[in-house]
C-alpha positions in Angstrom: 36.2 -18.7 1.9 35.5 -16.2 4.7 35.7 -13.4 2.7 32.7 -14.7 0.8 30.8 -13.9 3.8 31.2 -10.2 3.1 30.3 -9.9 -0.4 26.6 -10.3 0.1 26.7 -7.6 3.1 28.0 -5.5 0.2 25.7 -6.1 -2.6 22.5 -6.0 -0.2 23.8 -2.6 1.1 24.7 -1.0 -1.9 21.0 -2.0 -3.2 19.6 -0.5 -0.3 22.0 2.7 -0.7 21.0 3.0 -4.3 17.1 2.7 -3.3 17.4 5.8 -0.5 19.0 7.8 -3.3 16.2 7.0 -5.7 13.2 7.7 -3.2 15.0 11.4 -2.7 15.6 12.1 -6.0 11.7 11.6 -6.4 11.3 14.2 -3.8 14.2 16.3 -4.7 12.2 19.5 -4.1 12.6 19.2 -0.6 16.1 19.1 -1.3 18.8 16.2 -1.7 22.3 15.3 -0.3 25.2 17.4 -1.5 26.5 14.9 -4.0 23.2 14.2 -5.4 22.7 17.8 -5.9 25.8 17.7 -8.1 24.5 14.8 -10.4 21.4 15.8 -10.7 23.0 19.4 -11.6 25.2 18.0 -14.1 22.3 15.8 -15.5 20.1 19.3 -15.7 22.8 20.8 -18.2 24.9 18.2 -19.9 22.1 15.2 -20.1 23.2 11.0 -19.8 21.6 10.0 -17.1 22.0 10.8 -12.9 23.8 7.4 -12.6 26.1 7.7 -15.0 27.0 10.8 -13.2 27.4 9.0 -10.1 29.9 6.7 -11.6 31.7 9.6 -13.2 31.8 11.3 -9.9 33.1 8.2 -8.4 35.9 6.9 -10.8 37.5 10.5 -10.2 37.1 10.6 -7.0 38.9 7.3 -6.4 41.6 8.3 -9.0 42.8 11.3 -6.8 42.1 8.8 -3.7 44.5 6.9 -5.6 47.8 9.0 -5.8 46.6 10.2 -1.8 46.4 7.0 -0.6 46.1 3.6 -2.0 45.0 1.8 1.5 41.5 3.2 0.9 41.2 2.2 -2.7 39.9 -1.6 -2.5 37.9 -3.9 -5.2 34.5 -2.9 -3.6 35.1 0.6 -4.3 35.2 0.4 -7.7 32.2 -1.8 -7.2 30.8 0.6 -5.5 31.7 3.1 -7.9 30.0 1.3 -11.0 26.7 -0.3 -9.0 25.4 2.6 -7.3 25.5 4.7 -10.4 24.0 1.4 -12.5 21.6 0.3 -9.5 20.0 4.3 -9.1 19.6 4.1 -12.8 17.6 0.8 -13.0 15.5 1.9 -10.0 14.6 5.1 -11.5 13.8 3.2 -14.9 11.8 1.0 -13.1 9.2 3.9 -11.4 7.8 1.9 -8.7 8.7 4.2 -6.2 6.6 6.7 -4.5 6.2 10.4 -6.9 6.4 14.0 -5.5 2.7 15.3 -4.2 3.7 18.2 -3.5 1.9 17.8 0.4 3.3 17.1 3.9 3.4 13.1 2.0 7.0 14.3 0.9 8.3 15.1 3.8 7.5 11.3 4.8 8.8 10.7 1.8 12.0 12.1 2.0 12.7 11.0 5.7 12.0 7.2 4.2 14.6 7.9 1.9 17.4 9.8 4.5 16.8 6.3 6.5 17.0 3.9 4.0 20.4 5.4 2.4 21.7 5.5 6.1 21.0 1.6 6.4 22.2 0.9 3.5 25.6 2.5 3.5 25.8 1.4 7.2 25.7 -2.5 6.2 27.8 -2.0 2.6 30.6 0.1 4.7 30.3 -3.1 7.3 31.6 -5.5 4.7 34.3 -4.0 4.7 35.7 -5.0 1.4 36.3 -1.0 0.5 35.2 2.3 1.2 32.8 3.9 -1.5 34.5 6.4 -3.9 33.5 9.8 -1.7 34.2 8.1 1.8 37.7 7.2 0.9 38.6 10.6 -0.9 37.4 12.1 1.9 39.4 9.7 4.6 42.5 9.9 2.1 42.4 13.9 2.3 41.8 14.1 5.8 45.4 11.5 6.2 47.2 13.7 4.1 46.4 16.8 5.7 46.0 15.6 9.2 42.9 17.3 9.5 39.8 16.4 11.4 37.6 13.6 9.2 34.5 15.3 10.2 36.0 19.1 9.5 37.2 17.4 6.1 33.7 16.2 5.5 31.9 19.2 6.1 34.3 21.9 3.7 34.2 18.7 0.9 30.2 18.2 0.9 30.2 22.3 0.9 32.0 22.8 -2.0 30.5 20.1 -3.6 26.8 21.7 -2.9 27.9 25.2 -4.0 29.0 23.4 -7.5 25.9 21.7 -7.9 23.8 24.4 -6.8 25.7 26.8 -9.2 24.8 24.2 -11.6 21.0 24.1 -10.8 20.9 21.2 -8.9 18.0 20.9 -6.1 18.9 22.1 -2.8 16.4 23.4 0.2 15.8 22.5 3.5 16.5 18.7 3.7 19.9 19.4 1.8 21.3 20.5 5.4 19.2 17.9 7.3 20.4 15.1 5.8 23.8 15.2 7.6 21.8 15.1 11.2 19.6 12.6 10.2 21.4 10.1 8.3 25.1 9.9 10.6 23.1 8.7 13.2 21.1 5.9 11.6 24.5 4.9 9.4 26.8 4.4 12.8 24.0 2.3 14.2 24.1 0.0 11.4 27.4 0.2 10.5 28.0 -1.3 14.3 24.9 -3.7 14.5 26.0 -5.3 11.0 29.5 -5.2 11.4 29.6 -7.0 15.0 27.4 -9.2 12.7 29.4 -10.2 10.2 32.4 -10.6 13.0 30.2 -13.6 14.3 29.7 -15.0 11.3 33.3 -15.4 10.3 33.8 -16.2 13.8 31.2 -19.1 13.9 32.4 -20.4 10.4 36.6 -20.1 11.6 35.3 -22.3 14.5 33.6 -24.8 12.4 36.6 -25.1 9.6 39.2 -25.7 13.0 36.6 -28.5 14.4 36.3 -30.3 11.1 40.0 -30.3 10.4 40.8 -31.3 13.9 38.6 -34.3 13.1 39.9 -35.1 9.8 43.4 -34.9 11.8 
């Protein structure tokens, strides 16, 4: 019954993920996170859509995750997996979202975006009903090597831009930004939501104990 407390954290979080992604894309110009860069290449050259990519991306990812190590692998990361991917897609469909001008309103733009994902995958990762697909490769490599997590991160998102750019996916300027922007605003909220949720499981422990204790 707890757990149920955690699900919505998850849902809201991956819905606010999804939306960041989207508000980039829009912009992409400016330039895009490394693994967007790769759906968004793939997209350019083989077509579907840059959801379905994600998903793609993400059910390998947590199949090599999955002969690495298993702890990481949990049923919110195939959720994750599947509803990002579905969730960017709808979004997109849905063109509500601000376009590309082409001025210093991009910029804005973008930023909006970098802040939003950050949020978003800093209250989703809180839940902690599973890491997303990349997050967990990336932890499950770094275990197996006994290398650095943030060493790991930086040679994976790397290779992963030189494959997207090779494949003509949008990078410039705010590619490299995103990293120092968007840690930042994801540990804060990953913490603030996290203690959060903590309190909330705490607070309804306490008030299960209190009812049986009267029942008893």
């Amino acid at each position: 019954m707890i757990q149920m407390i955690r699900w919505p954290f998850f849902v809201i979080g991956v819905i606010v993920f999804s939306l960041g992604i989207s508000i980039t894309i829009n912009v992409q110009h400016l330039g895009i996170h490394p693994w967007d860069v790769l759906s968004v290449g793939l997209f350019e050259i083989f077509g579907f859509s840059i959801g379905t990519w994600n998903i793609i991306i993400g059910l390998m990812l947590i199949t090599v995750s999955w002969f690495l190590d298993k702890s990481y692998i949990k049923l919110g990361t195939f959720l994750n997996a599947f509803l990002v991917g579905s969730c960017v897609d709808v979004i997109l469909w849905l063109d509500f979202l601000p376009h590309a001008t082409h001025s210093w309103l991009d910029v804005l733009i973008i930023i909006m975006g970098i802040v939003i994902m950050g949020v978003g995958g800093g209250v989703y990762n809180a839940a902690g009903v599973g890491s997303g697909p990349r997050d967990g490769f990336m932890l499950s490599i770094a275990d197996k090597l006994g290398a650095p997590i943030r060493r790991v991160r930086i040679i994976t998102e790397s290779g992963v831009l030189v494959v997207g750019l090779l494949l003509g996916g949008p990078v410039f300027i705010f590619t490299f930004i995103f990293t120092f922007v968007q840690s930042p605003i994801f540990q804060f909220s990953f913490l603030k939501c996290k203690t959060f949720v903590e309190r909330l499981e705490a607070a309804k422990q306490k008030k299960r104990l209190s009812h049986t204790t009267v029942a008893k």
